[in-house]
N, C-alpha and C positions, 0 to 999 in steps of 0.2 A: 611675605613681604611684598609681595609683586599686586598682590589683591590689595594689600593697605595703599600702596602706592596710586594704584589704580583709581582708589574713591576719591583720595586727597585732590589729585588732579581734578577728579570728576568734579569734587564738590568745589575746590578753587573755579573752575571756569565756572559752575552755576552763579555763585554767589558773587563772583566782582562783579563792580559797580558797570552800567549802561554806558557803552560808549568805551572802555575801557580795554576792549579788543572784541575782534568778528566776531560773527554766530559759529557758536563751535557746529563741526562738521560729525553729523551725528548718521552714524549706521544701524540700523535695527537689526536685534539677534535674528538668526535664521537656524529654522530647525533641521538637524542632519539625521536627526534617527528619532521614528514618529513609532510610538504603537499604540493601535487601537482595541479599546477593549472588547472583549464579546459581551454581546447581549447577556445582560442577566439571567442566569438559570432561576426559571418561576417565574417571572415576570410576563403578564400579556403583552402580545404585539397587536396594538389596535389603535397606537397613534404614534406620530414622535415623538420624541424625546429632547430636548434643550438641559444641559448640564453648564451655566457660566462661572469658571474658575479663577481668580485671581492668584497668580503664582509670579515666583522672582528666578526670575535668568541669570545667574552667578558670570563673574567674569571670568569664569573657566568653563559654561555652558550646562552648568549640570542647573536641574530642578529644583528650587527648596520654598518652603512658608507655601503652600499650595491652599488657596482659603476658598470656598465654595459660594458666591454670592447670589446664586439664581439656584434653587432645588430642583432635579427635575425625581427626589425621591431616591428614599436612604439608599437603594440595592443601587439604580442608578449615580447616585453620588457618589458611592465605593470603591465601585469600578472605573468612572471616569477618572479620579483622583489615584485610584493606583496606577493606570495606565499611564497618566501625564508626570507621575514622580521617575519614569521610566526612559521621558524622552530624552534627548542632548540638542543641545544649540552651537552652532559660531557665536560666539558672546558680541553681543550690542559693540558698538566702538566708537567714540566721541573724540575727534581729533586724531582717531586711529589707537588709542588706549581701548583697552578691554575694558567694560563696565556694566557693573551690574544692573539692569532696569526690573520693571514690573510691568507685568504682561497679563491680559486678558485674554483666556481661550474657550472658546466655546464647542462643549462637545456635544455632537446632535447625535442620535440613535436613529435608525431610519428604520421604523416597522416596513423591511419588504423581503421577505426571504429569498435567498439563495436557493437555486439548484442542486440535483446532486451533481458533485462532481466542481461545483465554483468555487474560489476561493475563499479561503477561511477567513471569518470577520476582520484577524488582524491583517489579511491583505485586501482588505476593502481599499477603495479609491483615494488616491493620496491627496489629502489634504492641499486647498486653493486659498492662497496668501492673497487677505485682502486688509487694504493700508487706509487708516483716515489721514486728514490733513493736519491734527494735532504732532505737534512735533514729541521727540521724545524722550525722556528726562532719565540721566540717572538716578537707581533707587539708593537712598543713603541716609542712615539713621538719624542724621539732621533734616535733611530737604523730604521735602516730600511732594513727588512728581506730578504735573498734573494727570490729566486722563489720560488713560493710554490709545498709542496708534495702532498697535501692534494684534490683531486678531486674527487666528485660523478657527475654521469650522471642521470639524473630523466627521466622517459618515462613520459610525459603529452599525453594521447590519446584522440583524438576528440570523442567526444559523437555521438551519433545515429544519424543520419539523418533526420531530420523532416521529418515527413511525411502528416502531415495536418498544417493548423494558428494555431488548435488546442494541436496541440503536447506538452506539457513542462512537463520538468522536474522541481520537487519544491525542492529546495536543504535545506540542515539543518538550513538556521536562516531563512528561512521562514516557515519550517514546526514547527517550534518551537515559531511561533507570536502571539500562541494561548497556554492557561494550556492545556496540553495534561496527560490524566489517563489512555488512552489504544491508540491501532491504530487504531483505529475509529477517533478520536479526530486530528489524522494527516490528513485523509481523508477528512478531513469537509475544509481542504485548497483549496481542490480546486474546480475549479471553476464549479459551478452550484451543488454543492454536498450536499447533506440533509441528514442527518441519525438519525435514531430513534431505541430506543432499548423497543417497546411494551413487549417483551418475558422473559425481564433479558438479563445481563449478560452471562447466558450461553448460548443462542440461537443468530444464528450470526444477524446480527444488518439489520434492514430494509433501504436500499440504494437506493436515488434519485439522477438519472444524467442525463441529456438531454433530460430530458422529460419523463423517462424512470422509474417506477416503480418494480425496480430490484427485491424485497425482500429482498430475502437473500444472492442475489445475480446470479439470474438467467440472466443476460444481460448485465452482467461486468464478463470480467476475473481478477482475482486477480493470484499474484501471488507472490513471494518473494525468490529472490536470482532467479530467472525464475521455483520454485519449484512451481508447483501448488496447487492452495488452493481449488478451485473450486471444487464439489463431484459432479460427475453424478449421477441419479438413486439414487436420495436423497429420504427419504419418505417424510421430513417434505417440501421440496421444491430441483425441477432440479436445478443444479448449484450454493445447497448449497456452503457457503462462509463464515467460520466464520477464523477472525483475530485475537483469541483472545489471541493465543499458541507467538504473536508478540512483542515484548516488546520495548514500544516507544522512551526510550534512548539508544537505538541502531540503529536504523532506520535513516540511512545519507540521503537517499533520496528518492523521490516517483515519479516515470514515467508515467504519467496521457497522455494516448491518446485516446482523445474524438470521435467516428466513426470506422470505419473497415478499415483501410487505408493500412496496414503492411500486407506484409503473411505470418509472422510468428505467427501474430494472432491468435489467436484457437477457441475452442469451448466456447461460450459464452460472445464470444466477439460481443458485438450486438448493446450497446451504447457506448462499448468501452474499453481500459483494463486499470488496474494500476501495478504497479513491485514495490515492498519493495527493495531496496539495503540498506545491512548490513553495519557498519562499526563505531569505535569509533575512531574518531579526537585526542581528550585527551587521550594519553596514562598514565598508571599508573592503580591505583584503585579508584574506587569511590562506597561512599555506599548513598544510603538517605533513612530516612524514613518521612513518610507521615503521618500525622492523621487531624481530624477535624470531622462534620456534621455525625450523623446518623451511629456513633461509628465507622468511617472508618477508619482500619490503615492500610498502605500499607508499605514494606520495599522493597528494590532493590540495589542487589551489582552488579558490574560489575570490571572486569578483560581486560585489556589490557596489555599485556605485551610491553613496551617501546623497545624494541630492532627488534619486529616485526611488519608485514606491517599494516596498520592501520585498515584493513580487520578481523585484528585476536583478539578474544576476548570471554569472556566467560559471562554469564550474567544469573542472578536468578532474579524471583521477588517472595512477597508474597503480600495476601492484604484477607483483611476480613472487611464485613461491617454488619450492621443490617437493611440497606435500608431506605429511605425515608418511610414512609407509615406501613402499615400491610404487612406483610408477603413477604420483599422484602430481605430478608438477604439475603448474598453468600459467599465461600469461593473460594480464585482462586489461584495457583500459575503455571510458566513459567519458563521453562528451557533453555536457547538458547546459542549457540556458535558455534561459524566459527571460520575457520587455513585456513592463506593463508602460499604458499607453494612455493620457485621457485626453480626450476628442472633445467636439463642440458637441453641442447640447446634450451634455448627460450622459453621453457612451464612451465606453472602456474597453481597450483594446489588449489583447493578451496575444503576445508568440511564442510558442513554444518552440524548440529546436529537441535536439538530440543523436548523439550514433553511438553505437558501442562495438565491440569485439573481444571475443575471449576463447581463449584453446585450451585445453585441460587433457591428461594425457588418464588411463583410466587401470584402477587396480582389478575394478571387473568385482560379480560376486563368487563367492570362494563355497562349497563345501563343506560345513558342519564338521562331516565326519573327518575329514583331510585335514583339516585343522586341529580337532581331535588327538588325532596321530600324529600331528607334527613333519605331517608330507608337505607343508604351505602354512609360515606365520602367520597371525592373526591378521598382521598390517602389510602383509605381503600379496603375491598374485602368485600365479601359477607358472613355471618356468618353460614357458612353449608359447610357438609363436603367435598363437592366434592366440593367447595371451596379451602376449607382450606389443598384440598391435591393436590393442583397445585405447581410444581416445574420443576425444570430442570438439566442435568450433561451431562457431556461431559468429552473426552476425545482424546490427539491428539498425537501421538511419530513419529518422519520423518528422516529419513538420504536421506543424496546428495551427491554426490563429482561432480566435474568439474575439467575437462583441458580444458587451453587455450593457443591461442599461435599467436603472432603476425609474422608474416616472412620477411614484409617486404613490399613496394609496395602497402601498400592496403591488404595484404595478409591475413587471420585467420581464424581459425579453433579450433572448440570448440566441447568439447563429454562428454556431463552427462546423471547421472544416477540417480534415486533416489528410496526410497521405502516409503510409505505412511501406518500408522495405523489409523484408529476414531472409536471411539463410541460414540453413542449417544442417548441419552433418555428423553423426553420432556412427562411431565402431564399437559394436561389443558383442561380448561373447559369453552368453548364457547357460548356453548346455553342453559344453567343450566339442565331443565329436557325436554328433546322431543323424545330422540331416542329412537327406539324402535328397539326389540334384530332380528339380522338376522339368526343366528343360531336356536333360537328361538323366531319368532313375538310375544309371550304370556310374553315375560320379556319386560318391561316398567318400566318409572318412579323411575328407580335405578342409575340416574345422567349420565351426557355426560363427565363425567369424563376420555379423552382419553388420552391412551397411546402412543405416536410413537418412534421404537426403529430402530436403525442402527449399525453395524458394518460392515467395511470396509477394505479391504487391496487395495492400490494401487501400481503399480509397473511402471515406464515408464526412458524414455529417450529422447535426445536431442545428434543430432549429425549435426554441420552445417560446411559448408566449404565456404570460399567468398578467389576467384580465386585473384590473382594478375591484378593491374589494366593496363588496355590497354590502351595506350595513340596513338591515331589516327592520330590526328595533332596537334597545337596549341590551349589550350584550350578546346580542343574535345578528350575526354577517358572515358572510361566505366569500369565496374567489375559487375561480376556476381556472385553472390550466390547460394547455395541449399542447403538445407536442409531435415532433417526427424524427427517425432515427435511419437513413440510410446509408448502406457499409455494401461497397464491392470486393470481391476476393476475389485474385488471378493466381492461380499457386501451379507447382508442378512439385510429385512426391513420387519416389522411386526407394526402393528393398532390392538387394543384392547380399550376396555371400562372396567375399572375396579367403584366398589362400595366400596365409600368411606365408613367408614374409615380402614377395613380392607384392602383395595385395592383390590378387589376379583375378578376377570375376568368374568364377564357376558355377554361379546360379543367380536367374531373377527371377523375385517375388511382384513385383510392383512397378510399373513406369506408367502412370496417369499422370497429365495435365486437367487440372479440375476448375472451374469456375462456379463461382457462385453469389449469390445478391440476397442482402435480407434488409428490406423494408418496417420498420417499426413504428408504430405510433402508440399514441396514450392519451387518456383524458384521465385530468385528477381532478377534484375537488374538496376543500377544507370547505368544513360547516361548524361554525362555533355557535351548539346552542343554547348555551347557558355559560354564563362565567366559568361554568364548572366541568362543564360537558363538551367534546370534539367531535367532530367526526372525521377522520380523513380517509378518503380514497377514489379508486375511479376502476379503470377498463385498461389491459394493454391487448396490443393483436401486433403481432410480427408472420411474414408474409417471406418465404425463404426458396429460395429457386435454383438448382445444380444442372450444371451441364457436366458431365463426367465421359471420357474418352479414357476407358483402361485398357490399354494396350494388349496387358498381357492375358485380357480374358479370352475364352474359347478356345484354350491351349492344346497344341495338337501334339500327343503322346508320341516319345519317341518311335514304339512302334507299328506305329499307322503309317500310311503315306500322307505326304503334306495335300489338304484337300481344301484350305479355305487360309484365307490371311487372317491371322490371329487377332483379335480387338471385339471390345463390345463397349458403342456409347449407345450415352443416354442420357434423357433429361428426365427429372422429376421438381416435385413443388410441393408445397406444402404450406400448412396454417396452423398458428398454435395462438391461443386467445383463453383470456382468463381473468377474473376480479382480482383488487387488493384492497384491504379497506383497514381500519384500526378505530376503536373506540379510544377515548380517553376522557378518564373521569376522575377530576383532581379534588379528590376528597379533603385535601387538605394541601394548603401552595407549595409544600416539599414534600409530599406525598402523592404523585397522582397515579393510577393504576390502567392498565393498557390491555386490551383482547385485539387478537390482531391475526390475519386470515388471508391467504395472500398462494394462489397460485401461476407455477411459471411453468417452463420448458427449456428444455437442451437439446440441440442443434443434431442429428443425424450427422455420422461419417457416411459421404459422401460414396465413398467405396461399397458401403456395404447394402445399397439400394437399388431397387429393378429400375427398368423402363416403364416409366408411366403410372410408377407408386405414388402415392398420397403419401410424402412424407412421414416416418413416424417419428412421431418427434418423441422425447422423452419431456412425462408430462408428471409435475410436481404439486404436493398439494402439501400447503405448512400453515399451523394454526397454532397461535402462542399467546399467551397469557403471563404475564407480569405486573412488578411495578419497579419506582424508582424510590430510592429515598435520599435526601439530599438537605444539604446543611442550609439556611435564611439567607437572602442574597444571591450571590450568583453561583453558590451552592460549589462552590471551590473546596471547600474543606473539609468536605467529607460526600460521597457518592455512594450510594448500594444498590447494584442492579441485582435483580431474582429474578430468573423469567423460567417456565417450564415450557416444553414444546411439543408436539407430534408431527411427523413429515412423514408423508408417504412418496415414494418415488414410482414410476409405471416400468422404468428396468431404468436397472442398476449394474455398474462398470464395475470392472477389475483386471488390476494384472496380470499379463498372461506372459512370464518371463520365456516360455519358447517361442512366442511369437513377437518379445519384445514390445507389444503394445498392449491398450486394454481390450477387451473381452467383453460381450455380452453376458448378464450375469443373472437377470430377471430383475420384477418387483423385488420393492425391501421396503420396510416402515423403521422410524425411529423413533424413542419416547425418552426425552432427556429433562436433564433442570443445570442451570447456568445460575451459579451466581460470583459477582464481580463488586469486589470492594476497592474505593479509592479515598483516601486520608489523604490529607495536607493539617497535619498538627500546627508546623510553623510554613511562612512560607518558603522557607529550605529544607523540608523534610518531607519527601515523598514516599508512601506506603502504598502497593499494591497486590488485592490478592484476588484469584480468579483462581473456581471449582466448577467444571462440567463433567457430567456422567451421562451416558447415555446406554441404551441399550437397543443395539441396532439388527435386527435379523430379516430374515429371507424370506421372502412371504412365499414365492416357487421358486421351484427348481429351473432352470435356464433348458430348452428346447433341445433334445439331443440331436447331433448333426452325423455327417458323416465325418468330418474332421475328432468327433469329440461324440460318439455313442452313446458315453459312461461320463455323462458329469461328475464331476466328484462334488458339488453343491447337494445338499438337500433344504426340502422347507423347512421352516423353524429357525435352522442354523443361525450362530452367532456370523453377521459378514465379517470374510474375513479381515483382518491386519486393522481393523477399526479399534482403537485403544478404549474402552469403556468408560476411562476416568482420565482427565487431563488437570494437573492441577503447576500453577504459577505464583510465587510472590518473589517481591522485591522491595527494598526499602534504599532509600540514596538521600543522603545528605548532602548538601552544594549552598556553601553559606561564604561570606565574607570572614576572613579570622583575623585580619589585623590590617594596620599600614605600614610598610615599609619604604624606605628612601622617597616616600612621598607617593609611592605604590599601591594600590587595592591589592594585598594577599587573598585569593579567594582559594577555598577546597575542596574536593570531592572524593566521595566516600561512599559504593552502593556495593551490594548483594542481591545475587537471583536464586531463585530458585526450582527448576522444572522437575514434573515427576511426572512420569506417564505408567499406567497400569499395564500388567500383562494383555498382548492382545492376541487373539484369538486367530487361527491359520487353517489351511486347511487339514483335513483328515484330523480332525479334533485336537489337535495339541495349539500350542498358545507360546507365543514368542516371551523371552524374559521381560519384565519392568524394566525403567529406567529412571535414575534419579542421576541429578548434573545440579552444578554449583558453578554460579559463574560471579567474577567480583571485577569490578573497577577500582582504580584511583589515582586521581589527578590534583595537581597542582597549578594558580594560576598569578603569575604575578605581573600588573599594569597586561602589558599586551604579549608575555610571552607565558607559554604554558605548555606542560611537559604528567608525562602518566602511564599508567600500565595497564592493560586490560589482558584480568586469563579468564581463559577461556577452561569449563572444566576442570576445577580447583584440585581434585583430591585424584586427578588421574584414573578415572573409573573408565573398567575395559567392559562398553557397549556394542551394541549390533545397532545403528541406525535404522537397521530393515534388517527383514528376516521374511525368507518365503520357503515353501514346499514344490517342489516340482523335480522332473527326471531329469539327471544331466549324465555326462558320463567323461573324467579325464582322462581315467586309462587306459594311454592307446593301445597297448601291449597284450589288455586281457581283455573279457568277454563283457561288452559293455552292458550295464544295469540297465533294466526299465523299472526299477523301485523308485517312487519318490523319494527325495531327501532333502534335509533340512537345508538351505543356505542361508549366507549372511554378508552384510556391507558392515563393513568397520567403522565405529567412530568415530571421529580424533584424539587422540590422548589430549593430557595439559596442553597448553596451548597460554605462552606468555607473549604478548605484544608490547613494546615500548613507544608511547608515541612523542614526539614534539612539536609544536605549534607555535605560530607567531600572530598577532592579530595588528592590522598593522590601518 
């Protein structure tokens, strides 16, 4: 009634006679929530693009009658037109009545690619409201309006450049197929990905990709907004990686490229890197909270301001639980927001912000065999106090800005900056009683209850520039890029043994303050030489410098006389440089096939290098061959990646649970095949299924030391705790079902599926498989919405992790030096209830 009401007036004031009352006072709709489409999958980028649509502004702001009057070509037409059926308006208003008008929008595509690490097309630059002098008319089945005033121009910018079959980006209703509780849970989307959290919550999450037993992330870059997450010169692990500062209803998309292929790639890019892009879709406010299973409740608001870019937002979380098991409680909360910003002449401003904190109290690994016997439940800990004083904290605060700016041509140029803080502090107890004191040999038998503690300041930047492109002849042009990459690190890492339960320090391993600087550059270049043919690639070199002061080196045995003050610094430096290149040759425009070659390096611990070493870096060499196949258009409805690969590594890490970090392990090669299917039947019906295998083993055996005589590696070997086979599907339904009270009922309905193969350990045995079921489902009506996410449907009792090595609990008898099996528990069911308002 209120919309009938609405026209009558409209169409009374068009239609009375001249003279008969003022010029009605006429407002033009204003758009509150804008998305821009991505560039067409298959489509060249070698000029703009102009899409002019003629569409009608309802007097409640929604989209409708969307008519295309300027082609800029079907793929293009498709997408502009599904994006604008998308947006919402303030409805027009004539005398202050809501009224429906016709509106002119022009949507332009700007051939200039993004960086790694920039934002995703739908956060490209917010649209600039420009007004003619025609005044402007309600739309109404009698009248019919003159020309319209009303025109915005959207920039849609093509995405990054593949660079391997590997390459994708997982955009928001695919990273959302799955209950997501952190960005871990985003991560497990893709393909061949496996994560375990043995440590809690507050230690970053243990990461399987390609074969590749990352930890905590020593062989994956991560990064977010292109701010890096990675820590060099970590004590508890190189290339620590914790996600947990991330907050996963913010997170629009995830850049997953599997190999070394890019040179903008960096340090620890080894199996490969991920990029978090920020951004909230739904403008407005949204709050929800969480509770269910194991006293968990979580709360989380988020801020979007409607009038800015979809980029701009602000977002808290909290959550507290009591943990499955014995002694798993934590408390965690997150602070995060970005302002996107647009400047005079064509540059765009991005701030990033961020803090976090989380404490997690620790069950610790348990025993095989004592579980076995029923001396320690499965989801329990051990009842002694160096036990029961295992925990964990952390701590993360970051700033970033960026400028960007397209010119034109291919043209852009980007320059950030950021500043990084962490702390970190980890208790846990691995091998119950064996160690014995190095400061003093005569202290035993007062628990392995260790300390590892970090603080960190980081400082770096990103400055790239990609030239205007050259066009040769037909079909044949090129552009060139360069870039600079530099990151300072100020850290201090210290190891300690304290006696529970006083927590009383009876031994040190570690007190160094470390510094260190890595310099990076790149040169890329794209060469298109045939409609059909690519070439991309260039040169990195990173340039890596350590000042190291270890306190506790040249340690003076208790029974010597004291004859020198203890310490040994030193500096070292080092150079690691390397091609990356990719062929592509699109034998058909949803077909094209990719070879692609691309070596990197990882970073040195700090700790473990002389005075006046040449760096050895760890040096990676990955060669991959695929294709893509992909549905007409922007290839939205069906995706099939296949890619095979070979990686060599120069040494290769592992866990070394009595020293609590990883270990030098030797050379390893990999030889796998990936393939990743993605359906969209309808477009509320998302299907996805991803199969990697690989077969990873030990080319040598690792250097025998005086610490370690008798490796227990040999060559050949399977590496250990590497899963052979990783396999994921999912399927989620998220459709409109009806209206109520004049309400959009919308629903949602998904299933997962993980299965991970037997993985191989040391002294030849092999951990059990793992299969988990996980399911959502929600309900959403106008702006309130309510749902349940379990976690591990059928209650299946797993090991998260599982290792071999010596420990020993019982104080009372003669302690073992047999290895034995251990294991970290995984959470049983796990039911969440959430509620949400969208407001």
């Amino acid at each position: 009634m209120r919309g009938l009401a609405a026209r009558i007036i409209a169409l009374t004031l068009w239609c009375a006679p001249a003279g008969a009352h003022d010029a009605p006072s006429i407002h033009p709709p204003e758009a509150i929530q804008r998305v821009v489409p991505p560039w067409p999958k298959g489509m060249a980028a070698v000029r703009d693009v102009d899409v002019v649509m003629l569409l009608t502004v309802t007097d409640n702001g929604a989209v409708d009658d969307v008519v295309v009057v300027q082609s800029g070509g079907p793929a293009f037409d498709a997408a502009a037109v599904e994006a604008v059926r998308q947006w919402r308006f303030s409805p027009a208003r004539v005398d202050g009545v809501p009224a429906a008008v016709r509106v002119r929008l022009v949507q332009r595509f700007v051939a200039a690619p993004l960086d790694l690490g920039a934002a995703p097309p739908s956060l490209a630059p917010r649209p600039q409201l420009v007004m003619d002098a025609v005044a402007v008319a309600p739309a109404s089945p009698v009248v019919t309006p003159p020309a319209q005033a009303f025109e915005q121009t959207v920039r849609a910018v093509r995405p990054n450049a593949t660079r391997a079959a590997s390459d994708v980006t997982l955009e928001e209703d695919v990273l959302r197929a799955a209950p997501a509780q952190d960005a871990t849970d985003l991560m497990r989307q893709a393909a061949g990905v496996y994560i375990s959290r043995p440590e809690g919550p507050a230690v970053a999450p243990e990461i399987f990709l390609r074969g590749f037993d990352a930890q905590h992330g020593q062989d994956i870059q991560l990064s977010v907004e292109r701010v890096p997450i990675n820590q060099p010169a970590h004590v508890h692990g190189q290339g620590y990686a914790d996600v947990g500062f991330i907050i996963p209803e913010v997170v629009r998309s995830l850049r997953v490229l599997e190999g070394v292929f890019d040179p903008r790639q960096g340090d620890f890019a080894v199996a490969g890197s991920m990029d978090f892009a920020l951004g909230v879709k739904e403008r407005g406010f949204f709050f929800k909270t969480t509770a269910g299973s194991f006293g968990t409740l979580r709360a989380v608001a988020v801020t979007a301001p409607r009038d800015m870019d979809q980029g701009t937002f602000g977002a808290v979380a909290l959550r507290t639980t009591q943990g499955f098991g014995h002694n798993r409680g934590a408390q965690d909360g997150q602070a995060l927001g970005q302002v996107v910003l647009e400047l005079p002449a064509g540059w765009r401003a991005v701030g990033l912000f961020g803090a976090s904190a989380v404490r997690s109290n620790l069950a610790g690994i348990l025993r095989a065999d004592d579980v076995e016997s029923a001396r320690v439940g499965f989801y329990d800990r051990y009842q002694d106090p160096s036990a029961a004083g295992q925990n964990a904290w952390n701590a993360r605060g970051f700033l970033s800005a960026r400028v960007d700016r397209n010119a034109g041509d291919g043209a852009h140029t980007s320059a950030q900056g950021y500043a990084i803080l962490t702390a970190f502090r980890l208790r846990q107890n691995y091998t119950g009683y064996l160690q014995r004191g190095v400061l003093n040999p005569d202290w035993v038998g007062r628990g392995d209850l260790q300390e590892q503690e970090q603080q960190m300041l980081s400082a770096g930047g990103w400055f790239s520039h990609r030239f205007a492109r050259v066009v040769l002849m037909q079909d044949v042009h090129a552009t060139l890029e360069t870039g600079v990459q530099p990151r300072m690190d100020v850290s201090h890492q210290a190891i300690s043994l304290l006696q529970a339960p006083q927590n009383e320090t009876w031994d040190q391993r570690v007190d160094a303050p470390v510094r260190g600087s890595d310099l990076g550059a790149w040169v890329d270049v794209e060469v298109a030489l045939t409609s059909m043919v690519r070439l991309r690639g260039g040169w990195r070199a990173n340039v890596l410098a350590y000042d190291v002061d270890d306190r506790l080196a040249n340690l003076i045995p208790a029974f010597r006389p004291q004859s020198h003050i203890m310490g040994y610094r030193r500096t070292v430096l080092g150079l690691a440089h390397g091609p990356r290149c990719t062929l592509e040759l699109r034998v058909l425009p949803v077909l094209p096939l990719f070879v692609s070659y691309g070596e990197g390096y990882r970073s040195p611990q700090p700790l473990q290098l002389e005075e006046g070493e040449v760096a050895p870096f760890t040096k990676v060499r990955s060669v991959e061959g695929g294709l893509r196949l992909s549905s007409p258009g922007d290839g939205r409805r069906f995706l099939l990646t296949a890619a095979a690969y070979v990686t060599w590594l120069s040494q290769d890490l592992a866990f070394d649970p009595t020293e609590g970090r990883v270990e030098k392990l030797g050379p390893s090669s990999r030889r796998g095949v990936s393939i990743t299917l993605l359906s969209r039947p309808f477009d509320w019906w998302i299907n996805t299924v991803s199969v990697t295998a690989v077969h990873a083993t030990l080319d040598a055996p690792p250097r025998a030391t005086a610490e370690d005589p008798s490796p227990v590696y040999l060559r050949g070997q399977l590496l250990p705790y590497v899963p052979p086979v990783v396999v994921r599907g999912s399927t989620v339904v998220d459709r409109e079902l009806s209206t109520l009270v004049g309400l959009v009922l919308r629903g949602r309905l998904g299933v997962t599926v993980s299965g991970l193969s037997s993985r191989p350990l040391p002294y030849g045995q092999y951990a059990a498989p793992i299969l988990l079921v996980d399911a959502q489902a929600a309900l959403r009506l106008g702006p309130v919405e309510g749902g349940v996410d379990l976690f591990n449907v059928f209650n299946s009792r797993y090991a998260q992790s599982e290792y071999i090595y010596t420990s020993n609990w019982n104080v009372s008898g003669v302690p073992t030096r047999v290895p034995a099996r251990h294991v970290s528990a995984g959470a049983p069911r796990t039911v969440l209830f959430n509620v949400g308002v969208h407001l």
